[in-house]
DSSP file (Angstrom, degrees, kcal/mol; ACC not computed):
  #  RESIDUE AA STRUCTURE BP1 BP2  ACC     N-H-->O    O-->H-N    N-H-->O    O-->H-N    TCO  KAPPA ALPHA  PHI   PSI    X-CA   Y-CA   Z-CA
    1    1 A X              0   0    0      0, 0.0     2,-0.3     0, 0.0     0, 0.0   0.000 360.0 360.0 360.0 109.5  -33.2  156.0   24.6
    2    2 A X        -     0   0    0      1,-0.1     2,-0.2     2,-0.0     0, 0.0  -0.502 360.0-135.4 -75.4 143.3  -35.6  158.6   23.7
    3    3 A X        -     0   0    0     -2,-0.3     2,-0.5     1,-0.0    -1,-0.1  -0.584  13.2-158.1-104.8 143.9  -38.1  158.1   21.0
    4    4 A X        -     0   0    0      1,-0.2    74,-0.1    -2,-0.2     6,-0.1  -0.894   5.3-170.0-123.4 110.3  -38.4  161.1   18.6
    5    5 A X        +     0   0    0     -2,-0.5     2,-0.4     3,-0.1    -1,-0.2   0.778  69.2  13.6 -69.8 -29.5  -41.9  160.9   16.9
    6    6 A X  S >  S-     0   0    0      1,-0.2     3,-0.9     0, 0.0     4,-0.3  -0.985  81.6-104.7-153.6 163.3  -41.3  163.7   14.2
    7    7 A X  G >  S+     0   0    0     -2,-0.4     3,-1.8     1,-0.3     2,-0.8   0.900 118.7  60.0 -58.6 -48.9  -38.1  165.7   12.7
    8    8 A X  G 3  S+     0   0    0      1,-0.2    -1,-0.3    -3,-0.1    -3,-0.1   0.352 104.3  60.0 -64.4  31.3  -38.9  169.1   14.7
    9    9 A X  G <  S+     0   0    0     -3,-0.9    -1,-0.2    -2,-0.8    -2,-0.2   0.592  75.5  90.4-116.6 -55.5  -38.5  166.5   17.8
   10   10 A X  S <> S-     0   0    0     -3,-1.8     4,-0.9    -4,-0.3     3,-0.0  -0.363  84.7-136.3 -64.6 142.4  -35.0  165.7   16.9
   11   11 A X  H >> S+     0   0    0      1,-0.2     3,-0.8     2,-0.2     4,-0.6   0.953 103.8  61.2 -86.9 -39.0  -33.0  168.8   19.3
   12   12 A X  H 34 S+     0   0    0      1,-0.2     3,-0.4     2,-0.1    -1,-0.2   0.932 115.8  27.1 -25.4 -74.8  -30.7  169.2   16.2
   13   13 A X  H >4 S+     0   0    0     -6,-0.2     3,-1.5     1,-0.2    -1,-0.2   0.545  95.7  97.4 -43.7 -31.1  -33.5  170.1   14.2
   14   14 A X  H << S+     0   0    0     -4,-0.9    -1,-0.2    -3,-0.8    -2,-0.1   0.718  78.4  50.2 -65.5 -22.2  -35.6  171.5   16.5
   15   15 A X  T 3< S+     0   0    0     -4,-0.6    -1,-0.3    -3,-0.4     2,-0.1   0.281  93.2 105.7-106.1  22.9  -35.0  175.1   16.3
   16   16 A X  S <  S-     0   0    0     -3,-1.5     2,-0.2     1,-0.2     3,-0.1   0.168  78.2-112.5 -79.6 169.9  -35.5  175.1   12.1
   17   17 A X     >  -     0   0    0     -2,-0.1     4,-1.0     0, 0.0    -1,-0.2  -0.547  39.1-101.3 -90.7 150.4  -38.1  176.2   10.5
   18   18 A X  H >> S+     0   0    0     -2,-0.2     3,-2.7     2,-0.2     4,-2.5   0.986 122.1  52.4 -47.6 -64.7  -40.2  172.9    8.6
   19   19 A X  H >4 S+     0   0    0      1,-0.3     3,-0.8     2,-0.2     4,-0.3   0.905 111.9  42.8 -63.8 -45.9  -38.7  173.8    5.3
   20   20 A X  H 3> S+     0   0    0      1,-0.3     4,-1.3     2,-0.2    -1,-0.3   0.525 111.1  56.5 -83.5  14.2  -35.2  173.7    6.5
   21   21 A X  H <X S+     0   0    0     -3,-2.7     4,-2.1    -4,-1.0     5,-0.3   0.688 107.6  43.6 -76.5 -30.3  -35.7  170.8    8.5
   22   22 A X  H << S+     0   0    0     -4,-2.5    -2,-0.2    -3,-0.8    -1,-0.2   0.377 113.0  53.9 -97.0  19.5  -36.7  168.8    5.9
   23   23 A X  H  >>S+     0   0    0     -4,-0.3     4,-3.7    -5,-0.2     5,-0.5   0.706 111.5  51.1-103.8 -56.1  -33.6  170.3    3.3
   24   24 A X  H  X5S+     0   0    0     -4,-1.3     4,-0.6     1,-0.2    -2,-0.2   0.883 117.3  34.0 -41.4 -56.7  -31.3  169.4    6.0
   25   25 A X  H  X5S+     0   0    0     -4,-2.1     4,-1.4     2,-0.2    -1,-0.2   0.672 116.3  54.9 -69.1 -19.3  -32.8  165.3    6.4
   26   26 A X  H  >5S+     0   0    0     -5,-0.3     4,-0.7     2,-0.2    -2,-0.2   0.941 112.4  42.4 -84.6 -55.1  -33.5  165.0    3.0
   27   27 A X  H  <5S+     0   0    0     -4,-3.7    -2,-0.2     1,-0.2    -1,-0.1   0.872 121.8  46.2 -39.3 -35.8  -29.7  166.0    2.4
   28   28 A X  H ><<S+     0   0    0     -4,-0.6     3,-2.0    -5,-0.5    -1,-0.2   0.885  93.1  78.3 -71.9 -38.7  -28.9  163.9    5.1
   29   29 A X  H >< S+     0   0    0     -4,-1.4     3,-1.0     1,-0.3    -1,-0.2   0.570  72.1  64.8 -79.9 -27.7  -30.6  161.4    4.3
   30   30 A X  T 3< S+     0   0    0     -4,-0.7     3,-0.3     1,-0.2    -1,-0.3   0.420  99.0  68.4 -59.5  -7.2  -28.8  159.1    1.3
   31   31 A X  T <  S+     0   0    0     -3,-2.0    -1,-0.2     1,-0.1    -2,-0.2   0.227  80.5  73.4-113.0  24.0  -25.8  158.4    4.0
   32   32 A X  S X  S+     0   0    0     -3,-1.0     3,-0.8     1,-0.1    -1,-0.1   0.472  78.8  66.8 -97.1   2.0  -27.6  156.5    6.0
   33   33 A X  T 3  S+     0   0    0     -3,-0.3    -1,-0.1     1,-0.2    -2,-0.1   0.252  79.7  87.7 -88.3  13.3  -27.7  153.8    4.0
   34   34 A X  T 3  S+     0   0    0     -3,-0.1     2,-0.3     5,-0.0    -1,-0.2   0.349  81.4  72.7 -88.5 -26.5  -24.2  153.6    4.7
   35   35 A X  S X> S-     0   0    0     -3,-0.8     3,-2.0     1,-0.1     4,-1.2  -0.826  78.0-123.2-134.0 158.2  -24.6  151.5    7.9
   36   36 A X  H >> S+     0   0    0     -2,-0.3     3,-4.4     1,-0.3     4,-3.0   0.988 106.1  51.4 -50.0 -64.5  -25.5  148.1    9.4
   37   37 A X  H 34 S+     0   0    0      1,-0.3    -1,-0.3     2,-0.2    43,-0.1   0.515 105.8  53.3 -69.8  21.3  -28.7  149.6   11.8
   38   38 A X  H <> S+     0   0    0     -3,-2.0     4,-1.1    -2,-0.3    -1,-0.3   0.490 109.7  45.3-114.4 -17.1  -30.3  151.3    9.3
   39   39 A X  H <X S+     0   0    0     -3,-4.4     4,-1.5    -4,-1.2    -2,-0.2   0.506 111.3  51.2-107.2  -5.9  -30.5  148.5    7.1
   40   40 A X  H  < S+     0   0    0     -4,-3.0    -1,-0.2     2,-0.1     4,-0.1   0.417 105.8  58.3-104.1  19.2  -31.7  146.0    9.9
   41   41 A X  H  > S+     0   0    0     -5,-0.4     4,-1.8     2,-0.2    32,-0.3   0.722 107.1  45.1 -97.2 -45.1  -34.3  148.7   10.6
   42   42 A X  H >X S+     0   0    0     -4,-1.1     3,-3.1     1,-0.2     4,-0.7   0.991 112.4  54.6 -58.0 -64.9  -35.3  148.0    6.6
   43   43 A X  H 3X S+     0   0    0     -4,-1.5     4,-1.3     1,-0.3    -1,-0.2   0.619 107.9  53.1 -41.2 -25.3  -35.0  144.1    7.6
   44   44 A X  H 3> S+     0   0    0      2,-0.2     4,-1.1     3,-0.2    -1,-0.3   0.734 106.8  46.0 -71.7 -37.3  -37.5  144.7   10.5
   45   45 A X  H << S+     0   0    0     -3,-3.1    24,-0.4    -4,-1.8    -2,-0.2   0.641 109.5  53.6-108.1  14.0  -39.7  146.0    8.8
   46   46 A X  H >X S+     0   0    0     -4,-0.7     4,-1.7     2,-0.2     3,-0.6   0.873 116.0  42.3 -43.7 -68.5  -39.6  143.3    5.9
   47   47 A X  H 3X S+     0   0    0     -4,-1.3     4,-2.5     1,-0.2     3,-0.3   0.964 110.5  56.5 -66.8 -47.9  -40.1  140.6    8.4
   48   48 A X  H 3X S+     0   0    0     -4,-1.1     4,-1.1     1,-0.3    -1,-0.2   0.864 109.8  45.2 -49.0 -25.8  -42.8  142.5   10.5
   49   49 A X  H <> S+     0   0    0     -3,-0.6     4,-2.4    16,-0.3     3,-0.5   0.879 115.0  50.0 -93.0 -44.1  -44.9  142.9    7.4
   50   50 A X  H >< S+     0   0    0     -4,-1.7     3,-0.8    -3,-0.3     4,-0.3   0.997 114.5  44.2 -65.9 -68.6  -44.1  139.1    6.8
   51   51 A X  H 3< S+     0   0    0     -4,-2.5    -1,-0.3     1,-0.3    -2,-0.2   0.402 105.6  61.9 -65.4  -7.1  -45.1  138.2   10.4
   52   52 A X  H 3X>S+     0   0    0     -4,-1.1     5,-0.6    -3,-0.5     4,-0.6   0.803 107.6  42.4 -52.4 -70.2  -48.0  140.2   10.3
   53   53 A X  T <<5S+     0   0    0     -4,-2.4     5,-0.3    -3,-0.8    -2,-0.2   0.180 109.2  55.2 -86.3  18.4  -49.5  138.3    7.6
   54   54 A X  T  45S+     0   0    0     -4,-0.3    -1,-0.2     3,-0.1    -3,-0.1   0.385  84.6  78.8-115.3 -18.4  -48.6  135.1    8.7
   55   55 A X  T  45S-     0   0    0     -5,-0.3    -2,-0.1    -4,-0.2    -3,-0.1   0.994 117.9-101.1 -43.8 -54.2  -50.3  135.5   12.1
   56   56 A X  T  <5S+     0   0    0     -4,-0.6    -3,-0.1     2,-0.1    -1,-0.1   0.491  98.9 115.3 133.4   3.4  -53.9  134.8   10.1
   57   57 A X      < -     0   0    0     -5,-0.6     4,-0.2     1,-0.2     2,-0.2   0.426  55.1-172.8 -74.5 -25.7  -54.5  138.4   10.2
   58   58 A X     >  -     0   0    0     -5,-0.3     4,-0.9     2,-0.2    -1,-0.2  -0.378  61.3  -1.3  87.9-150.6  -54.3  138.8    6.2
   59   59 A X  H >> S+     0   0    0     -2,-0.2     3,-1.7     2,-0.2     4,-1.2   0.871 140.4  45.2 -51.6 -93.1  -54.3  142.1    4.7
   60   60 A X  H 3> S+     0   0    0      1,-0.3     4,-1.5     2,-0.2    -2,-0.2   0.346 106.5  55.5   2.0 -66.3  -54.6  143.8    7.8
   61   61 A X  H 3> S+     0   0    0      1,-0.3     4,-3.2    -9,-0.2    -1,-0.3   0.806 114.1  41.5 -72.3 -58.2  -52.1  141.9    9.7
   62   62 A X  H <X S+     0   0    0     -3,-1.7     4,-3.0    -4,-0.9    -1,-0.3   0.838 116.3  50.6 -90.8 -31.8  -49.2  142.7    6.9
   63   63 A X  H  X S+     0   0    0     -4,-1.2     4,-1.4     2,-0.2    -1,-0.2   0.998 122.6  37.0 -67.9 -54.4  -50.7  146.9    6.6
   64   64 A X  H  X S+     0   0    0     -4,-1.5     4,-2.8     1,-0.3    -2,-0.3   0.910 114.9  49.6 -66.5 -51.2  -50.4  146.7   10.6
   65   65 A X  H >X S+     0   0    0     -4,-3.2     4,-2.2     2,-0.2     3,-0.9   0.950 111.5  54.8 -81.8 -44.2  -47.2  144.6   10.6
   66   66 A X  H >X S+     0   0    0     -4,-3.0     3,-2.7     1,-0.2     4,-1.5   0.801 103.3  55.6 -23.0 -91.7  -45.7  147.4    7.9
   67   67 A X  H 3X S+     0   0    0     -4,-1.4     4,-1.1     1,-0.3    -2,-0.2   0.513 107.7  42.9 -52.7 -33.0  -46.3  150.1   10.0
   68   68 A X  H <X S+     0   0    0     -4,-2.8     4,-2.0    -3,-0.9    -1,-0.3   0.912 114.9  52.2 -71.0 -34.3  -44.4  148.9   13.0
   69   69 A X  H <X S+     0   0    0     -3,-2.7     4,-1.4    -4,-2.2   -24,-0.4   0.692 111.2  46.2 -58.3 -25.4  -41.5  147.8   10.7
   70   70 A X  H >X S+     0   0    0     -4,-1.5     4,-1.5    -5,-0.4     3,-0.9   0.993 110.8  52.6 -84.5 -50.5  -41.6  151.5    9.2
   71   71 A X  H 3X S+     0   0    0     -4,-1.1     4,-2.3     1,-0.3     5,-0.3   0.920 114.4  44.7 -93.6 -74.2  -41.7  152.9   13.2
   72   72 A X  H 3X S+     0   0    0     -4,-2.0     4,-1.9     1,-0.2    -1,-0.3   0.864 123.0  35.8 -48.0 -37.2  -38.1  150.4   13.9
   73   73 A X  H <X S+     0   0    0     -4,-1.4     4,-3.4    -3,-0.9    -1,-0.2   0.973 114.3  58.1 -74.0 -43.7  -36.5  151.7   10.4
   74   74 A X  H  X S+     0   0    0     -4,-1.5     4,-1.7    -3,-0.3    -2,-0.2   0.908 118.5  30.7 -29.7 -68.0  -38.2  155.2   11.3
   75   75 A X  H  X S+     0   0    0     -4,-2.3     4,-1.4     1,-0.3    -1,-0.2   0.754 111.4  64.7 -78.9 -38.2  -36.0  155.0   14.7
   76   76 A X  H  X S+     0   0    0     -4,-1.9     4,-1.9    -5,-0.3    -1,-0.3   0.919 107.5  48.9 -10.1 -78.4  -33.0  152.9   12.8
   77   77 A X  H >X S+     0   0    0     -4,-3.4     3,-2.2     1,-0.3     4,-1.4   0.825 114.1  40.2 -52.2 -94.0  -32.7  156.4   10.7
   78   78 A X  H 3X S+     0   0    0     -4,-1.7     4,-2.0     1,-0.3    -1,-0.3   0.470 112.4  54.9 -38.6 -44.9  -32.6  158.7   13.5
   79   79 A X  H 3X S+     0   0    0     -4,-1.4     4,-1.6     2,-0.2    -1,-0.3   0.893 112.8  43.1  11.2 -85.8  -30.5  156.5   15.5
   80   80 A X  H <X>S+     0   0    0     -3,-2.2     4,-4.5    -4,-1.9     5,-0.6   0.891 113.7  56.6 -61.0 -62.6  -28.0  156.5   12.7
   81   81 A X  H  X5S+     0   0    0     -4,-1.4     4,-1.5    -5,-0.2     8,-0.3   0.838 109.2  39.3 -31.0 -68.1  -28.5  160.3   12.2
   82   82 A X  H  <5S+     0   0    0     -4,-2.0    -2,-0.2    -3,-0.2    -1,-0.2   0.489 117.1  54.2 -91.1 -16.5  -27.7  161.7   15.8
   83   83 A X  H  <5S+     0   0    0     -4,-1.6     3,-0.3    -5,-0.2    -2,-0.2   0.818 127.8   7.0 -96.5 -35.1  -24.7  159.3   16.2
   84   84 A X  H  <5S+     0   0    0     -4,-4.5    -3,-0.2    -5,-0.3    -2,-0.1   0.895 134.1  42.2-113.2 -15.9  -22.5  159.7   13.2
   85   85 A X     X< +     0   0    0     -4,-1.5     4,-2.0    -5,-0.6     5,-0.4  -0.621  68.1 120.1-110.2  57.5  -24.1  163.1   11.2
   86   86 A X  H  > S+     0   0    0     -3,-0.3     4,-2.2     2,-0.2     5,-0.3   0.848  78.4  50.6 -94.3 -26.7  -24.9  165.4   14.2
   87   87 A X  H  >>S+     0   0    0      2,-0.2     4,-3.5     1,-0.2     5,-0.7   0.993 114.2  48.9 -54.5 -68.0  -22.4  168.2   12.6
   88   88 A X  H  >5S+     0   0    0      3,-0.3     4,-1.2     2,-0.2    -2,-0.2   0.863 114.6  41.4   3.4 -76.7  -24.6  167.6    9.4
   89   89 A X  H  <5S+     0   0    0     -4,-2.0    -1,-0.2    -8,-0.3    -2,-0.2   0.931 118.6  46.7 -64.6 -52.6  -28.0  167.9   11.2
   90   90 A X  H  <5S+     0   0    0     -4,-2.2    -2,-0.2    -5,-0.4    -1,-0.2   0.905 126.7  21.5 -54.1 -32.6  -26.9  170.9   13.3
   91   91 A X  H ><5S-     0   0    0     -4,-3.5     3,-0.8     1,-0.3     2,-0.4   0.775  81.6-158.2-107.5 -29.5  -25.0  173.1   10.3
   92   92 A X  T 3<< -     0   0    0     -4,-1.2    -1,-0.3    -5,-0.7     3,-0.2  -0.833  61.2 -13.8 119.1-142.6  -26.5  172.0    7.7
   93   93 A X  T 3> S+     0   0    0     -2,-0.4     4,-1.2     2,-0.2    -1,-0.2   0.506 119.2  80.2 -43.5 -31.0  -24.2  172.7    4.2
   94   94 A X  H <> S+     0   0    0     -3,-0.8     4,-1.8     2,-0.3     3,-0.2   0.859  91.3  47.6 -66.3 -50.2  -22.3  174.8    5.9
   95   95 A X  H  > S+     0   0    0      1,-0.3     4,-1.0     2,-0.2    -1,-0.2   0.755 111.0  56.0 -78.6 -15.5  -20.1  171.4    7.5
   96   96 A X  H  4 S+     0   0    0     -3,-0.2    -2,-0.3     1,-0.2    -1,-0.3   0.875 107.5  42.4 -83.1 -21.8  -19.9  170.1    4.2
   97   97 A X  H  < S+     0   0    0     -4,-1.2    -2,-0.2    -3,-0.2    -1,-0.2   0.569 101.2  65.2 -77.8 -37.7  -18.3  173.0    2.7
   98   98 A X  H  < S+     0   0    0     -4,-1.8     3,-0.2    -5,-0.1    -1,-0.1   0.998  90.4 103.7 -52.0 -47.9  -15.7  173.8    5.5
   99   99 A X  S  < S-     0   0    0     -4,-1.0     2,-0.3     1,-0.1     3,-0.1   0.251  85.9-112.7 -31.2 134.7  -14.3  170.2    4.4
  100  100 A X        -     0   0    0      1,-0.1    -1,-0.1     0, 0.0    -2,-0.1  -0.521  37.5-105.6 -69.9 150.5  -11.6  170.0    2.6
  101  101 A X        -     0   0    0     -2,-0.3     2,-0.6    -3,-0.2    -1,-0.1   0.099  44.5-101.3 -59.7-175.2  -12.4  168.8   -0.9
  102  102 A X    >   -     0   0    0      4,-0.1     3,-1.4    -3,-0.1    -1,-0.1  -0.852  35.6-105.4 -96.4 123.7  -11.2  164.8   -1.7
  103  103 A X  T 3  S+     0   0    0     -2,-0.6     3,-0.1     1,-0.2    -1,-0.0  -0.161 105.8  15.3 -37.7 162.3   -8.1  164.0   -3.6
  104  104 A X  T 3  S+     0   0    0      1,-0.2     2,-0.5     0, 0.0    -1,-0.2   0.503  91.1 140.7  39.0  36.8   -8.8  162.8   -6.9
  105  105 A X    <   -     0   0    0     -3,-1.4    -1,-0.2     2,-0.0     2,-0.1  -0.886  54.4-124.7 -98.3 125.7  -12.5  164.0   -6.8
  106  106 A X              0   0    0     -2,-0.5    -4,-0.1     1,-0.1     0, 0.0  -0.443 360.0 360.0 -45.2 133.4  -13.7  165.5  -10.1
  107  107 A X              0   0    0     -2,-0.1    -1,-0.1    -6,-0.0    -2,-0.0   0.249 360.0 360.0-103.8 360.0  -15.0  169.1   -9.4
């Protein structure tokens, strides 16, 4: 599995410009909460932050143990991202608009 440190990373993305990478994930980005690994990514980094500071580490321990828990949700996201929204990242608006609208959706 390759680890993708920053949105221009992701190959979807990658040939974007900043701003319309970050119109695209930010669009994207409320339907990922939609699935199981994005929300044991959250749970990861709940408990890391918990285990962190329970080492004997303190403050510290719980800043440090956040910041690995955000890296596993971080990866959770993307994960989530490239498997079920890759039309999404690669077109943009563009795939939500070919769709046909939903029955009995208010316009």
């Amino acid at each position: 599995m390759k680890i993708y440190w920053s949105l221009k990373q992701i190959p979807e993305l990658a040939g974007l410009d900043r701003r319309q990478r970050l119109a695209r994930w930010r669009g994207l980005s409320p339907r990922l909460l939609r699935h199981w690994q994005t929300w044991m990514g959250l749970l990861a980094c709940a408990v890391l932050a918990g285990l962190g500071r329970s080492v004997g580490l303190g403050h510290p321990g719980s800043i440090l143990g956040v910041l690995a828990g955000a890296e596993c949700y971080w990866h959770a996201c993307v994960y989530v991202a490239r498997r079920y929204y890759r039309r999404l990242l690669a077109q943009g608006d563009r795939a939500v608009e070919k769709r046909p609208p939903e029955a009995g959706r208010y316009q």
